[in-house]
C-alpha positions in Angstrom: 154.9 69.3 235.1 154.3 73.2 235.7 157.4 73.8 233.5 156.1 71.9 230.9 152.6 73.6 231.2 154.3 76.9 231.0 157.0 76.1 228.1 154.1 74.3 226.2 151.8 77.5 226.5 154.7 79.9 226.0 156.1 78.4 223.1 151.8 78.6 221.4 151.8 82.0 222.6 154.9 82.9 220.8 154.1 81.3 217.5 150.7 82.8 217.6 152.6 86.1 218.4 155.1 85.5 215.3 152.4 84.3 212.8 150.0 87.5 213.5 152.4 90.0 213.6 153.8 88.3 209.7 150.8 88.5 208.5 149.1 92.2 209.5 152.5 93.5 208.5 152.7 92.3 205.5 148.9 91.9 204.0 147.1 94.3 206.6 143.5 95.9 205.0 143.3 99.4 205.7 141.0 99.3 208.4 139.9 102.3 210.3 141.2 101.9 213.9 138.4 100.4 215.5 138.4 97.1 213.5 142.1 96.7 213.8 141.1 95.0 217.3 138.8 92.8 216.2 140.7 91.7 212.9 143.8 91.2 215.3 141.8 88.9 217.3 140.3 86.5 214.4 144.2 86.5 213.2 145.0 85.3 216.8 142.1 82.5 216.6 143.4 81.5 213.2 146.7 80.7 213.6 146.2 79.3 216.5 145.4 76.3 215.0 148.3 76.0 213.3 150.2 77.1 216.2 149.4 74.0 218.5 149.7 71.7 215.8 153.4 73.0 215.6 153.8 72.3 219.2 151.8 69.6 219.9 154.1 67.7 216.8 157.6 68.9 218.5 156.4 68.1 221.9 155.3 64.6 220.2 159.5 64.2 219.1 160.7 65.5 222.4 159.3 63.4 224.8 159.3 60.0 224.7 156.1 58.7 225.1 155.5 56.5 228.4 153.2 53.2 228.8 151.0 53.4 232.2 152.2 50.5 234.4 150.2 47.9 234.5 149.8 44.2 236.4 150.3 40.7 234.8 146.8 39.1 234.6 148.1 36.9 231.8 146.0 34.1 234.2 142.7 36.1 233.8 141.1 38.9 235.9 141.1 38.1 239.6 137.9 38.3 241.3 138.8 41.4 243.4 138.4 43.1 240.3 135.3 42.0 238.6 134.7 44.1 235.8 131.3 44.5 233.6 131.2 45.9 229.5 128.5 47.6 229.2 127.3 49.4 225.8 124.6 52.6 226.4 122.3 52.6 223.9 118.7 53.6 222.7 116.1 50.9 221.3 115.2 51.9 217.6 113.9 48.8 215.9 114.1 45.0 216.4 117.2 44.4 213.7 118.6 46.9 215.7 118.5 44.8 218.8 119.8 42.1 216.8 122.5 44.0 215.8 123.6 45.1 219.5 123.1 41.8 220.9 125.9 40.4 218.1 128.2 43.0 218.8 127.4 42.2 222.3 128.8 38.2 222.1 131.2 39.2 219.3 132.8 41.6 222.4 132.5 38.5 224.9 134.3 35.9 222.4 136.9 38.1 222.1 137.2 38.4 225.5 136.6 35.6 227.8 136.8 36.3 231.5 134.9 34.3 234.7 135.0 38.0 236.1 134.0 39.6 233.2 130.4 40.6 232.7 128.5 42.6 229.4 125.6 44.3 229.1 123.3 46.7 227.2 122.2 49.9 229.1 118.9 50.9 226.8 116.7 53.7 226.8 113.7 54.1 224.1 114.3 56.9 221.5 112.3 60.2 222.8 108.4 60.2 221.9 105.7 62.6 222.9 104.2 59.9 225.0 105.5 57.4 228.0 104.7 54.7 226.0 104.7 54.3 222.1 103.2 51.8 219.7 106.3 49.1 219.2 107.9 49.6 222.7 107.0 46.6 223.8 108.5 44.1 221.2 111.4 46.3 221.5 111.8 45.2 225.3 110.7 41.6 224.4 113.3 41.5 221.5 116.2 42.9 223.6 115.4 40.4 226.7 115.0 37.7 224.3 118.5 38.4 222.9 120.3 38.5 226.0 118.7 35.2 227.5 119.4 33.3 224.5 123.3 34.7 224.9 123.1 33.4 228.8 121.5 30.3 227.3 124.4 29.3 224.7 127.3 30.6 226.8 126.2 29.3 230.7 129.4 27.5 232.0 127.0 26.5 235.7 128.2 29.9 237.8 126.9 33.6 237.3 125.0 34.8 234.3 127.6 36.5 231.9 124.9 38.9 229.7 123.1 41.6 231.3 120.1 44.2 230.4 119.0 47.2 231.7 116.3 48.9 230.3 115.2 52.4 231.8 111.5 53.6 231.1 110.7 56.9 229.5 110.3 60.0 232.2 108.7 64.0 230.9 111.6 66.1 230.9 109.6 69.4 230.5 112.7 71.3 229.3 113.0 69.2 226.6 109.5 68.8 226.3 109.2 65.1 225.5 109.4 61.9 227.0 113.0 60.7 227.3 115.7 58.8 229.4 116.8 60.7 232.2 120.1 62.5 231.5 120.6 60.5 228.7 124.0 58.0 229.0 125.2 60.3 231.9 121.9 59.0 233.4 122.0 55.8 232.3 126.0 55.1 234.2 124.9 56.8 237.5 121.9 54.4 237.5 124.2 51.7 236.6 126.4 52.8 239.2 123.7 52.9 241.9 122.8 49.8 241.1 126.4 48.3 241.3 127.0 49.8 244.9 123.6 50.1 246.3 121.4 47.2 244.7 119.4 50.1 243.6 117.8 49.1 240.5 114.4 51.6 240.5 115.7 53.6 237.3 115.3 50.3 235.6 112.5 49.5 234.2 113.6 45.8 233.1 116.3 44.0 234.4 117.4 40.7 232.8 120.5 38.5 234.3 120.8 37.6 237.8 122.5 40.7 239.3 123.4 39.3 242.5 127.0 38.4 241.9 127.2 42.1 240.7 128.1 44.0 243.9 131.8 43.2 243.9 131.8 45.0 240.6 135.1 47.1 240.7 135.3 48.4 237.1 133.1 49.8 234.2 134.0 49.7 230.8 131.7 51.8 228.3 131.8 51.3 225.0 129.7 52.8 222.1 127.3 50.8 219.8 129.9 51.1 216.9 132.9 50.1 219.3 135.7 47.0 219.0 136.7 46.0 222.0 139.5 43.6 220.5 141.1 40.2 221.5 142.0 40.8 225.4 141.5 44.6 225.3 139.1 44.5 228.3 142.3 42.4 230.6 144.8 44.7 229.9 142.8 47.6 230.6 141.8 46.4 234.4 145.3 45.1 234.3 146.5 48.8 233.9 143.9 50.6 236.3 144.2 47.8 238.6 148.0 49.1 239.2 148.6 50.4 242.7 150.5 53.5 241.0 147.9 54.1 238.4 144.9 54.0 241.6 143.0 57.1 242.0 143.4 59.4 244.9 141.0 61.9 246.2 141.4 65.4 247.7 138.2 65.5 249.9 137.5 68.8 249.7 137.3 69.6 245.7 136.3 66.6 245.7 138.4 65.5 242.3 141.1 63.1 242.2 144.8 64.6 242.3 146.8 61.5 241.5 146.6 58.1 239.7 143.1 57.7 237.4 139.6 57.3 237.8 139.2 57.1 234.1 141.7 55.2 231.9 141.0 56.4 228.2 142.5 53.8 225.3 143.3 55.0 221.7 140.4 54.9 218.9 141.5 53.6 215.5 139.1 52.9 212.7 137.8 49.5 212.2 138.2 47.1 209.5 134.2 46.3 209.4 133.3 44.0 206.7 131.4 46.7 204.9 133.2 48.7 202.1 134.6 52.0 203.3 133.4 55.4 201.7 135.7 57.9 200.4 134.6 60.5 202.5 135.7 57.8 205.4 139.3 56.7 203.5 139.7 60.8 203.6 139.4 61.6 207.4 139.5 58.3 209.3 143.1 56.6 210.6 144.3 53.8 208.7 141.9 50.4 209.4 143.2 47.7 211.1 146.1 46.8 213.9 149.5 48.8 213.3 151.8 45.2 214.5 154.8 48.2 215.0 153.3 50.5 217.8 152.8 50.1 221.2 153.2 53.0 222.9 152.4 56.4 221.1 152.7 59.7 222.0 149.9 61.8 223.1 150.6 65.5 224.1 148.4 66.1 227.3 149.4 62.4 228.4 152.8 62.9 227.8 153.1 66.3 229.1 150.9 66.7 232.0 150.3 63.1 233.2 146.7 63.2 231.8 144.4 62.3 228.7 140.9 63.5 227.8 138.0 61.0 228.4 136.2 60.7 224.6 133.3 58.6 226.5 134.7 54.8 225.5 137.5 53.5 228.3 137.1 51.9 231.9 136.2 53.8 235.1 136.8 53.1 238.9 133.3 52.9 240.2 134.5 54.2 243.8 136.5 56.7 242.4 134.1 58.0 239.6 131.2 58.2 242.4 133.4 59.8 245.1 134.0 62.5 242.5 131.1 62.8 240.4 127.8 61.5 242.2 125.2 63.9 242.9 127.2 66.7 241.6 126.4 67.8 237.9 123.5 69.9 237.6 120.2 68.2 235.5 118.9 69.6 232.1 122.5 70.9 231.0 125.3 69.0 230.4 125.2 66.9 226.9 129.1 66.8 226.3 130.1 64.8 230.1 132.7 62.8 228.9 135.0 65.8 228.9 134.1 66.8 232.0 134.1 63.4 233.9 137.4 62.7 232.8 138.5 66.3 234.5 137.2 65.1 237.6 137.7 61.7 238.1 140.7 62.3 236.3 141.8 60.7 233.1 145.0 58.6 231.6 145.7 57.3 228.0 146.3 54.0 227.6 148.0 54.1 224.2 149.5 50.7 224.0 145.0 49.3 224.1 143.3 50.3 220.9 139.5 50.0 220.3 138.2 50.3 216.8 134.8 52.1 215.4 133.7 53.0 212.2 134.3 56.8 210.8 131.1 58.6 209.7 130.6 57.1 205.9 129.4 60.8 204.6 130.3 64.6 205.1 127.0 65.1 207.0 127.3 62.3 209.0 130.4 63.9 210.6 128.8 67.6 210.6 126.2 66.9 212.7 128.4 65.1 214.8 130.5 67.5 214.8 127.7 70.3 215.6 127.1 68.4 218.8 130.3 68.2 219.4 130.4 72.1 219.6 127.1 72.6 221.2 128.3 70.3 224.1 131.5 71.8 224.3 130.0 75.7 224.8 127.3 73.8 227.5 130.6 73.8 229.9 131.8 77.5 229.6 130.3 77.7 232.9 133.5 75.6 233.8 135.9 77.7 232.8 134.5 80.2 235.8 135.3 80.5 239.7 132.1 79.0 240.4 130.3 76.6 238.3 127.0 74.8 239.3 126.2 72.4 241.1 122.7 69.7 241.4 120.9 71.3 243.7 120.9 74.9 241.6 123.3 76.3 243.8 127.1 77.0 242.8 130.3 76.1 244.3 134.1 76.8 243.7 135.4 75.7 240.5 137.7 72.7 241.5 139.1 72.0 238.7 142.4 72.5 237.6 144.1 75.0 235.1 144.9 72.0 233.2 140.9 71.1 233.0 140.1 74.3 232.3 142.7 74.8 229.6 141.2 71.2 227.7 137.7 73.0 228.2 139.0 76.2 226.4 140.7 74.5 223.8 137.9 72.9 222.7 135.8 76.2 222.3 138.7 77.8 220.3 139.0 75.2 217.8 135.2 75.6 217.3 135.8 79.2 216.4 139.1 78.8 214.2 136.7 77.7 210.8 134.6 81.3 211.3 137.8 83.0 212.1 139.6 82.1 208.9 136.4 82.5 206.8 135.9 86.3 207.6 139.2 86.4 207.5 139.4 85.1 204.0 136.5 87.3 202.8 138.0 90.6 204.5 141.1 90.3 202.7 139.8 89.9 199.5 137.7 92.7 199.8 140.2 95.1 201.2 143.8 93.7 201.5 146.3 95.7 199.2 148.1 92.4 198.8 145.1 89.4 198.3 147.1 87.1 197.7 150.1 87.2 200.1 146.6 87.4 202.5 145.7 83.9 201.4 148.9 82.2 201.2 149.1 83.2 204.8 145.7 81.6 205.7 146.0 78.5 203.5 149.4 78.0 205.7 147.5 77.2 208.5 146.1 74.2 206.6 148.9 73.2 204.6 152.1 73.4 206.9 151.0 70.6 209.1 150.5 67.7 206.5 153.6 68.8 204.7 155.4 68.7 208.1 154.4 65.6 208.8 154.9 64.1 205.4 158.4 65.5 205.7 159.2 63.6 209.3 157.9 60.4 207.3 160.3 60.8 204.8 163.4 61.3 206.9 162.2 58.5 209.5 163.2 55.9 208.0 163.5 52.5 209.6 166.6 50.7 209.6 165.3 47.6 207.9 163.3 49.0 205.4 165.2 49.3 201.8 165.4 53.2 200.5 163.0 52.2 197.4 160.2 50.7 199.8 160.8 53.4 202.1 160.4 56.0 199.3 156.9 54.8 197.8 155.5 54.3 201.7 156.7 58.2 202.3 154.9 59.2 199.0 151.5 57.4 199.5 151.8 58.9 203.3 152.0 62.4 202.0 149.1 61.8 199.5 147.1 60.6 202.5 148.2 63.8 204.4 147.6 66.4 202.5 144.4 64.7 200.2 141.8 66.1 202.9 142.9 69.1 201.8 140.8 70.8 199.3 137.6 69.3 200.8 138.5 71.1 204.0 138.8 74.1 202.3 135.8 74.3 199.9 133.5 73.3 203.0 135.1 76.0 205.2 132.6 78.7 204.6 130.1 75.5 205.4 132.0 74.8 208.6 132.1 77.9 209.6 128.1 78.6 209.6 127.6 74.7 211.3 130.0 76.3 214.1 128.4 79.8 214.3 124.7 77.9 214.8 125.6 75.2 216.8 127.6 77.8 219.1 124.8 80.9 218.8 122.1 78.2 219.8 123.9 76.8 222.5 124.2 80.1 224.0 120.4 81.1 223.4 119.3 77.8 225.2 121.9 78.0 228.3 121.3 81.9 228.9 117.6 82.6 227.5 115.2 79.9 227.2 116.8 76.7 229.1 115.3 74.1 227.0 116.6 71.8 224.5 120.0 71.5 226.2 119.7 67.7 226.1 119.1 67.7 222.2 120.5 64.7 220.8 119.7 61.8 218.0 121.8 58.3 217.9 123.5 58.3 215.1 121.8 55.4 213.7 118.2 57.5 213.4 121.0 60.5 211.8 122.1 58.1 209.1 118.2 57.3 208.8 116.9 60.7 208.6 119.5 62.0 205.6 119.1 58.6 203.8 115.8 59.8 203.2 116.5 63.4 202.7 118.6 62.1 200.2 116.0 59.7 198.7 113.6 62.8 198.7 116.2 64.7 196.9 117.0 62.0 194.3 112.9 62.4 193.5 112.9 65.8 193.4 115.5 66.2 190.9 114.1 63.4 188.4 111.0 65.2 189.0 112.5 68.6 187.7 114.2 66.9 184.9 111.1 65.3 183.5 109.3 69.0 184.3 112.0 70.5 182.4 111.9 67.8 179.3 
């Protein structure tokens, strides 16, 4: 494993190393000494990118990628390891409820379990008040819902359909009324409640919750989520493993072997609704892929580790014995990163769950923009000492590994701003503009094509040359298509990256407030559909103005 961190980082190093030195000697403005530093560096964060996309693809045809063991519950989940779905979410309107409480039983008929429990984990959207006009039918909706689920699907032992509902607490920092830490919140309360009985953070509880306390396993999914056709077995199948168990170092506090978290792979759903292009673009290809099992995933493969993304199954023991009482409040929006350092995280990538990609480009910004304001919330973690609950600090227990995830994270932020200025410096002053650009478009292009090209000499045996020839093309269409959208919204991305990055600093350093910032994407979608609707009237207005 350390030889493999160190060839992994010196091979990046040395491409970084080759690409930047090409480039400057080549296409180098004249500069006056003092910016050579600073240009040097943006080259460094540029081709970066295209650097661990080089090695992250040969470490990918290297080493073969290896399925977590896992045990045979082809009989159903035994009762030693009870396991409940549960789906965080935030009450917005009553189709709403409707919606989650389908996707709810849709979740359950796919996977049927005695030991297998499901349930909503709600908070109200933030309001300037405790309590807002609509709440209640909200609450009555949602517990309506989940009886009627408990009602059609009650086979004479425990209830199967759960809700828990938290109320609305003043977070002056934020300076509304909201749910306490958000989903972070929303698990430890779960988790208190699981372990303890405790069920004071909930405001309404519906399902009897006393067959509960044996619980051994969480699975959190997102609103948008699939959990597909026995995914929830074969996931407590594989943490359930004696090899794959987690085990603690007392002292840091983190686990050092086997998994607290396990992490499955995220494809993109084949929803009945009609995908967008922006959607065909970006997203994976819909649907089950009937010729994988296990695929390869660098850190996994590698270093014996994945990153937590925030939907996968957790050890309640283990995630509590590492994570309880430890984060501090008010400052942490991006935890799934995080948890998944300390409790320690695995890929599964033989268990797919399917969502739906953002439909539109501004969908995906301002997830995207959270994305990066979360990630820049946890510099503090790349430190000795990071903080802790109680305001104090302790020693950073996390390992170079962890930190190394953490600080990848903030450099891809930083790579569309690097190649902008880059792009803008060296057509102002570069003697050779376009030599300049080739170089920068390569970090763009040269992935795609080297993919495209290990699609068309990977050829299985029992596919004819023809059929294998047309599959190759449309595959390198699909590659390299994203293409000139990424680059005409790179100046775009760049200034998303630069806010989302120069707030996030402002709020952790200066004023502490607003750390917590978040919408669902649901009320997202809402909001633009009627900036968009605004728009539309604007514009007929101004044509009409200017008939």
């Amino acid at each position: 494993r350390l030889v493999s961190d160190w060839s992994s980082d010196v091979c990046s190093s040395d491409l970084v190393a080759v690409f930047t030195w090409a480039m400057l000697s080549h296409a180098q403005p004249p500069l006056a000494l003092a910016w050579q530093l600073p240009l040097a560096a943006l080259v460094v964060i540029a081709f970066s990118e295209l650097a661990v996309a080089l090695v992250n693809w040969c470490a990918t045809l290297l080493v073969r990628p290896q399925a977590l063991p896992r045990m045979d519950f082809a009989d159903g989940i035994p009762v030693e390891h009870r396991t409940m779905v549960v789906v965080p979410t935030m009450l917005g309107s009553v189709a709403g409820v409707r919606a989650l409480a389908e996707g709810l039983e849709v979740r359950y008929l796919a996977n049927r379990d005695p030991h297998l429990h499901f349930a909503l984990l709600s908070d109200f959207l933030d309001a300037p008040a405790a309590a807002m006009p609509g709440d209640d039918a909200l609450v009555e909706a949602a517990q309506r819902q989940i009886r009627q689920l408990n009602e059609r699907y009650a086979d004479g032992g425990c209830d199967r359909f759960f809700l828990f509902h938290r109320p609305r607490l003043f977070n002056a920092r934020e300076g509304a009324w909201i749910g306490h830490e958000r989903k972070r919140g929303k698990l430890g309360a779960l988790n208190a409640l699981l372990r303890g009985g405790d069920a004071s953070a909930f405001s309404h509880v519906v399902g009897d919750t006393r067959t509960l306390g044996n619980v051994r396993y969480v699975i959190t999914l997102d609103t948008d989520t699939q959990l597909p056709r026995d995914g929830a077995r074969e996931l407590v199948a594989t943490l359930a493993h004696p090899l794959n168990r987690a085990r603690i170092d007392p002292e840091r506090r983190i686990v050092t072997s086997g998994y607290g978290i396990l992490q499955p792979r995220v494809g993109t759903s084949m929803s009945g609704q009609r995908r967008s292009r922006y959607a065909a673009l970006y997203g994976s290809e819909p649907g089950i892929d009937p010729y994988t099992r296990a695929v390869s995933d660098v850190y996994h493969d590698l270093f014996g580790e994945g990153s937590f993304v925030g939907k996968g199954i957790y050890d309640i023991d283990a995630f509590e014995a590492t994570l309880a009482g430890r984060m501090p409040d008010n400052r942490i929006l991006s935890h799934d990163l995080l948890e998944g350092c300390y409790a320690r995280a695995g890929l599964v990538s033989d268990v797919q769950l399917y969502e739906d990609y953002p439909a539109r480009y501004l969908l995906d910004v301002k997830r995207r923009q959270r994305w990066i304001r979360g990630d820049w919330q946890l510099l503090p973690w790349l430190l000795p000492r990071v903080p802790c609950h109680d305001g104090g600090s302790e020693r950073n227990p996390l390992s170079m590994l962890s930190r190394g995830k953490l600080l990848d994270n903030l450099r891809r932020s930083l790579v569309p701003v690097a190649m902008t200025a880059l792009l803008v410096i060296g057509w102002l002053y570069s003697p050779l503009p376009l030599a300049w650009t080739l170089w920068l478009l390569a970090i763009v292009l040269m992935p795609p094509l080297v993919a495209s090209v290990m699609d068309l000499f990977n050829r299985p045996a029992d596919l004819p040359l023809p059929a294998h020839l047309r599959q190759a093309w449309r595959a390198t269409g699909r590659n390299v298509a994203p293409v000139p959208l990424t680059l005409a919204c790179l100046p775009f991305e760049a200034w998303i990256s630069l806010d989302a990055i120069g707030r996030t600093l402002w709020r952790s350093l200066v004023s502490r407030r607003h750390l917590l910032q978040w919408n669902p994407s649901s009320e997202v979608e809402r909001t633009l559909d009627g900036f968009h609707r605004s728009e539309e009237h604007t514009s007929e207005l101004q044509s009409l103005t200017n008939l």
